[in-house]
N, C-alpha and C positions, 0 to 999 in steps of 0.2 A: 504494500500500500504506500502511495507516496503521501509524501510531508507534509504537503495543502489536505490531502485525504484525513490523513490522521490528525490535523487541528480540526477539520470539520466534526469529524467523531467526538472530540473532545468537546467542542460546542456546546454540540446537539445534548450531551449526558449532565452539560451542566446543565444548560437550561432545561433539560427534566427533573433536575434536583430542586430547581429554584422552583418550577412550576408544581413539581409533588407538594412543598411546600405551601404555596396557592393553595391549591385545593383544598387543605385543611380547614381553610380559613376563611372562602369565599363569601360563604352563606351568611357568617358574620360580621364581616367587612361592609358588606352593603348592607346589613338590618342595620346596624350600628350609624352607620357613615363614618368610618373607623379606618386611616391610613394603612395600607397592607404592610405591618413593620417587622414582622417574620420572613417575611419574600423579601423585603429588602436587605434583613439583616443576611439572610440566605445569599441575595446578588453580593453583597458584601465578602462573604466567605469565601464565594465559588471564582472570585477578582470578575465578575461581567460587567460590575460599574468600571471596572478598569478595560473593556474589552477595547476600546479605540482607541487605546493610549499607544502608543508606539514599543516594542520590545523594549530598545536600548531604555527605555524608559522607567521600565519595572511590569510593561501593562502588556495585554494577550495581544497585540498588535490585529487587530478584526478587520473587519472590512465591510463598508456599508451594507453588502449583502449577506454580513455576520449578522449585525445588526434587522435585517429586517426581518430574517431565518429565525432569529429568536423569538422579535418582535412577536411573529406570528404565532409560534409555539404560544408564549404566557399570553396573548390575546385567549387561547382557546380556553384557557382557563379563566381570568382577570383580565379585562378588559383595561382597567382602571391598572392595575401593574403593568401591562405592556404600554401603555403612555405614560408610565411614572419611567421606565426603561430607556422608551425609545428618544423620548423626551432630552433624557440625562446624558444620552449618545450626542445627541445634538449639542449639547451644550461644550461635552469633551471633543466634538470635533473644530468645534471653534476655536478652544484652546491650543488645540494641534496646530490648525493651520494658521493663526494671526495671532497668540499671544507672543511677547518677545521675552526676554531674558533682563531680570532674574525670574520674574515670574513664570514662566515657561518654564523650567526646571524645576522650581518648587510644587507647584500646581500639579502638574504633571505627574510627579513621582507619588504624590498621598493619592491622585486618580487612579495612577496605576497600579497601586497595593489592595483596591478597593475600599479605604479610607474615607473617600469623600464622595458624598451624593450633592450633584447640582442643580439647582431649582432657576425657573427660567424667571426676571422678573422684565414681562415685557409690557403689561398693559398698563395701562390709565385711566384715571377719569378725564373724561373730554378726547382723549385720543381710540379709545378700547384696544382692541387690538393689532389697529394702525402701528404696524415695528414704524417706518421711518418717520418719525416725527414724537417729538417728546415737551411734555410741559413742565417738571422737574429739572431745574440747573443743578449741574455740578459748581460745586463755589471748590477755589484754589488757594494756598497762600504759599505756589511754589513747592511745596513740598511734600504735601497731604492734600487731599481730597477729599471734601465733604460732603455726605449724601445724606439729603432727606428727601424719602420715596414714599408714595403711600402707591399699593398694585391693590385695585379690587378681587385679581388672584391671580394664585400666584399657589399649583400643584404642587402639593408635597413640602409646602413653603415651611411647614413646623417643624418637618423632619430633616430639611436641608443642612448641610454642612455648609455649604458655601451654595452665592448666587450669584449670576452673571445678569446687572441690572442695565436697561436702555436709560439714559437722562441726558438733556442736553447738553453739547459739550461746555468747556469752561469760555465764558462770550461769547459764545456764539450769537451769530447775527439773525440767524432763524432757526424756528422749532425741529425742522428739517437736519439743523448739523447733530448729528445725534452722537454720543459715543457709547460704547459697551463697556464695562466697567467689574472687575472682580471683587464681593467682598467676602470677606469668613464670617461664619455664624459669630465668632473671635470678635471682631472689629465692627458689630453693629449692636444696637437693640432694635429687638424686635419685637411688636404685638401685635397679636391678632384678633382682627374683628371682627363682626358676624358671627352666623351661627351658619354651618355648612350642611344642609337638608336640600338636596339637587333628587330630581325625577331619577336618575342616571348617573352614572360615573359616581357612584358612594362614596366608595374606596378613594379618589383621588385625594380626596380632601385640600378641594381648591379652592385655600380660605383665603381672605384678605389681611395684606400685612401692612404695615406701614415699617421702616426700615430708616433708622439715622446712625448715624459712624462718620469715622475720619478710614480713609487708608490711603498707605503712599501714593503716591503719582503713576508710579509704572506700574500700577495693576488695571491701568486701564490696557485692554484688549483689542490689539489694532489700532490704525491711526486714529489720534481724537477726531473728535467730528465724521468718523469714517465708517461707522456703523452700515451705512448702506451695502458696502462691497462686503461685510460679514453676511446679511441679509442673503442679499442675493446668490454667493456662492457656499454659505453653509445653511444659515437659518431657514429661508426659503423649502430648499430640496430637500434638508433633512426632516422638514415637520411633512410636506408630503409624505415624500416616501413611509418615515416613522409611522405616522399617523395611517396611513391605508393599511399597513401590514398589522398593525394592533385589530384594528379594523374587520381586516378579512380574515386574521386571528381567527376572533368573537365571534363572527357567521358561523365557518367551517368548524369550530368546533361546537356549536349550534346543530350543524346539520351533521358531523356526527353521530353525535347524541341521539339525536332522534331515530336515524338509521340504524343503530345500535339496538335501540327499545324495538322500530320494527321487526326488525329481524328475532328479536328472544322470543319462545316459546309464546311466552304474555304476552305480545305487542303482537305477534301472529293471533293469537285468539281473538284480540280486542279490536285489532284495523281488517281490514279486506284490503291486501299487497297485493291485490289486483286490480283495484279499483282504477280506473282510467282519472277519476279526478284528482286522489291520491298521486299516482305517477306522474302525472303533469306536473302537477304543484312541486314535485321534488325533483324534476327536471329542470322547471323554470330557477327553482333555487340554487339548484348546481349551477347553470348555465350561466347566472345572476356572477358567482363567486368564481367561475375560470373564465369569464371575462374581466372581472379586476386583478387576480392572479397574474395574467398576460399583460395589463396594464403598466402593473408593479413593476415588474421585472424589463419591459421595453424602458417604461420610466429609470428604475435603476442603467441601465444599460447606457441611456443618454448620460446621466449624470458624472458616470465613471467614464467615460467616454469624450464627451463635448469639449470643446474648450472656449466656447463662449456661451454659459446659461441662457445671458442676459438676452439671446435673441428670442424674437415674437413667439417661434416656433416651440421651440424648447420651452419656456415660460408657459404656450398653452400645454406642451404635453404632460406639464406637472401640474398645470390647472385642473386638465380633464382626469389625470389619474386622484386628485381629490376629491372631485365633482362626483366623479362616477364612484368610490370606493365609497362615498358615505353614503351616496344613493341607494348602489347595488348590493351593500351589506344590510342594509337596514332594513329592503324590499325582500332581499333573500329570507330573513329570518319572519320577517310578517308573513311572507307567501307561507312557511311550516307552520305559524301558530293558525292560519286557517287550514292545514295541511292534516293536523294531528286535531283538532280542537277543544272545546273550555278544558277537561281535564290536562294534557299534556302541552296544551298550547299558552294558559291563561293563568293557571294557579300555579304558586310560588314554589309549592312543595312538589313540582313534576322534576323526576331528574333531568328532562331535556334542559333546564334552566330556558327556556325560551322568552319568560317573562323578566327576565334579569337583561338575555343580552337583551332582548328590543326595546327596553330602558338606555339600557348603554347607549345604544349605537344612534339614536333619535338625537343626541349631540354631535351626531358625525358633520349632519347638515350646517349644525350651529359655532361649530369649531373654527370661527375664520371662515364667514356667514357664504354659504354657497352664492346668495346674491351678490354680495361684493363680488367676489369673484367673476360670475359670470358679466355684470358690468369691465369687468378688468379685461376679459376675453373679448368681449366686443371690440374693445379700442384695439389688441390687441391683432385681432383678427382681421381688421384693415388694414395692417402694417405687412398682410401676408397675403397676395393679392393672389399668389400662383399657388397656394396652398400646398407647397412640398410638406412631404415628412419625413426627407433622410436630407 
């Protein structure tokens, strides 16, 4: 077996350890609205919060399609763990690519031990989830840098080690110069406010924080003001990609499940697996979940691939692999709970879990509002008159 072979293996068994883990826990996590801190203390052990770190680094050296491979694993179990994951990948891959030295070094090394979980703090009041533009100044005196942030939320934000915050750079002349910013749980206080009771996504526990501290100068991340080229060639791509594969996770192991219970003895007695309307509906759910499957993976294929995101084409084809992944995981799994019905489709205690994911995934739409986007696509899709797509 060769060497990329056998880190594949080694992958896949952690993230079944981290994901056995899940499982314990599910049922409670979202009765509760209770952050998954088993599964993450698990990611911790198994080094997967370290998996995008670079070897020389101390970290699994992964690779976005490490990361989406797992994604989709812990999706099938926790929906809400595979974006606390996929999430935290994103954040270590920014560090990789644009933090510089010392902090790059330091950073780095507690990521790549599994030490440190990173929490994303990008939104605002008045801006929401608009990344380029921020209402928060960083203030300077040379030396240190001072943040006071309030995020209406802000994943995993109680449980983080460290976060990587958007606020405007130091003068900046418009809301637009944005920069990216490191701090340690160390170097701030934090509190949190609200009470976190979501339809869906339980387990994130994505509460609101407010955020003040000093820290040095060079833990800002990338050029000041420069936030937009992190956007674009990390933040961007990796919340698609992340985001669908969590995504079509939570379907497939959805539809699963349900094919599991048809198939046993009891689920033979109780369905007719002959039924024509039955097989349709678990057609159209498959069919639903290996078209975003195919999505993903052409998506991932551009990203590792391209060497300019920023054009129309590329930008639509990570639009449409979000568009369509929230859509067609969310349709997928409605299609089985009419599929199976009220007992297996509607109540809480069916092992298909179907009423848990199609809580979850009804945030797919809302994650970074499919409208805005499709607005984004318009403009977008004028800019590409010949409609190529290689």
């Amino acid at each position: 077996m060769s060497a990329p072979a056998l880190e594949r293996v080694a992958f896949d068994a952690l993230a079944d350890e981290v994901a056995a883990v899940a499982e314990n826990h599910v049922a409670d996590a979202d009765r509760d609205a209770v952050f998954p801190v088993a599964a993450l203390e698990e990611l911790r052990r198994t080094r997967l919060l370290g998996l995008m770190v670079p070897v020389e680094h101390g970290g699994l050296g992964g690779s976005v399609a490490d990361v989406l491979k797992i994604g989709i694993r812990l999706g099938r179990v926790d929906m809400s763990l595979a974006m606390v994951f996929t999430m935290h990948c994103q954040q270590v891959a920014a560090v990789v690519r644009h933090a510089a030295e010392p902090l790059r070094s330091e950073l780095l090394a507690r990521l790549g031990s599994g030490a440190e979980y990173l929490a994303s703090v990008t939104t605002e009041i008045g801006t929401g989830g608009h990344l380029l533009s921020a209402e928060s100044a960083l203030r300077s005196d040379g030396e240190q840098l001072a943040v006071d942030r309030f995020a209406p939320i802000v994943t995993g934000g109680a449980h983080a080690d460290g976060f990587l915050i958007t606020m405007r750079a130091v003068a900046a002349d418009s809301p637009n110069q944005v920069s990216l910013v490191y701090a340690h749980r160390d170097q701030l206080v934090t509190s949190a406010s609200g009470d976190w009771q979501p339809m869906g996504m339980r387990a994130s526990q994505s509460i609101a924080l407010q955020l003040t501290g000093t820290v040095p100068a060079h833990q800002i991340v990338g050029v000041p003001g420069g936030f937009a080229e992190i956007s674009s060639s990390i933040f961007a791509p990796m919340a698609h990609l992340g985001w669908s594969a969590a995504w079509l996770g939570t379907a497939a192991g959805a539809l699963s499940r349900v094919l599991h219970m048809l198939r046993s003895p009891a689920g033979r007695k109780r369905f007719d697996v002959k039924s024509e309307l039955l097989l349709s509906r678990i057609s159209k759910a498959r069919q639903r979940l290996d078209t975003v499957h195919a999505l993903l993976w052409r998506a991932e294929e551009m990203v590792r691939t391209a060497s300019d995101l920023s054009s129309p084409r590329n930008q639509l084809l990570l639009n449409a692999l979000k568009i369509t992944a929230a859509e067609q995981c969310h349709d997928a799994v409605d299609d089985l709970v009419s599929a199976v019905g009220l007992r297996h489709g509607y109540l809480k205690d069916s092992p298909t879990r179907l009423e848990l994911a199609l809580r979850d995934l009804r945030s797919a739409a809302l994650n970074y509002s499919n409208d805005r986007l499709h607005l984004a696509d318009g403009r977008l899709a004028l800019m590409d008159a010949e409609v190529r797509f290689v």
